[in-house]
C-alpha positions, 0 to 999 in steps of 0.5 A: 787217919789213926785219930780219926777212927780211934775218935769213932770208936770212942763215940760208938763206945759212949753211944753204947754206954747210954743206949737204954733197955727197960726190962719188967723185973719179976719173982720166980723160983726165989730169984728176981728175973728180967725180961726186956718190956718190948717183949710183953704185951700185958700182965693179968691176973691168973685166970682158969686155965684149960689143961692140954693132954700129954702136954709138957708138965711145965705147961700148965694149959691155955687161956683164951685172951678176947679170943686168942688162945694162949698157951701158959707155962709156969716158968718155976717148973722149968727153973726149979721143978716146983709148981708155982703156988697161986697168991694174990700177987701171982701173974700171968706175964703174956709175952709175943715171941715169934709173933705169937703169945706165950703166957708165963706163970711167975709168984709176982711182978716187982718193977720196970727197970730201966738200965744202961748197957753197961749195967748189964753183965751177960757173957762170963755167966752163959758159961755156968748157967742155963742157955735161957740166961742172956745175962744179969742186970744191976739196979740199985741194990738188986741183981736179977737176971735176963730172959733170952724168951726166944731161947727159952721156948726153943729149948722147950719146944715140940722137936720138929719131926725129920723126914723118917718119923713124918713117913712112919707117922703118914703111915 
């Protein structure tokens, strides 16, 4: 019985190992970051966007995107309270988290990497950075580091109003 498990656990170890993220791997803030292809959608130039009033000053506005409004935040303000300088390599990264787009502003868009799960280092870092960092990827010669998106736009979005604020604000 003992063998048989210890044969089921090598076989989910090695299944593990060769299970395969691909991730868009993209400059910002003077580092390389990652954030797992499946949560984008498509990749655009800069285009003019609407500014909002009293929004955050990292988000920069919204575009309209064939008639969807999408807000677009630069994630070099967030990362390093700088505002992304606009070049000919600059994109809009547009990424679907909880069902609804987000642009993001990076200085330019390098590769699609695609690694194993063994070549991803994640928890030991949570400790000593940001909680937007899910871990750090290995390809060839390059480290970068993975986007928790979900967890990024938690941490970035409106606080939701309790009970009290929402009957001072009715009044």
């Amino acid at each position: 019985m003992k063998e048989l498990i210890d044969t089921q656990l090598d076989k989910e170890s090695e299944n593990r190992q060769f299970r395969e993220t691909q991730f868009l791997v993209f400059e910002s803030a003077n580092n390389l970051y990652g954030i797992d292809i499946l949560k984008i959608t498509e990749i655009l130039k800069p285009v003019q966007v609407t500014r909002l009033p009293n929004a955050e000053n990292f988000v920069l506005g919204v575009i309209n995107l064939r008639g969807n409004i999408v807000p677009v935040i630069d994630i070099r303000k967030i990362l390093k309270n700088e505002y992304t300088e606009l070049t000919n390599l600059s994109r809009i990264i547009v990424s679907n988290i909880y069902n609804k787009n987000l642009g993001l502003l990076v200085e330019r868009v390098l590769e699609v990497v695609t690694l194993r799960e063994d070549q991803i280092e994640g928890g030991e870092i949570k400790n000593f950075s940001e909680n937007y960092i899910e871990g750090v990827g290995r390809s060839k010669d390059k480290l970068f580091l993975i986007f928790n998106l979900p967890l990024l736009v938690e941490q970035y979005k409106p606080k939701e109003l309790n009970q009290t604020e929402l009957e001072v604000y009715d009044r």
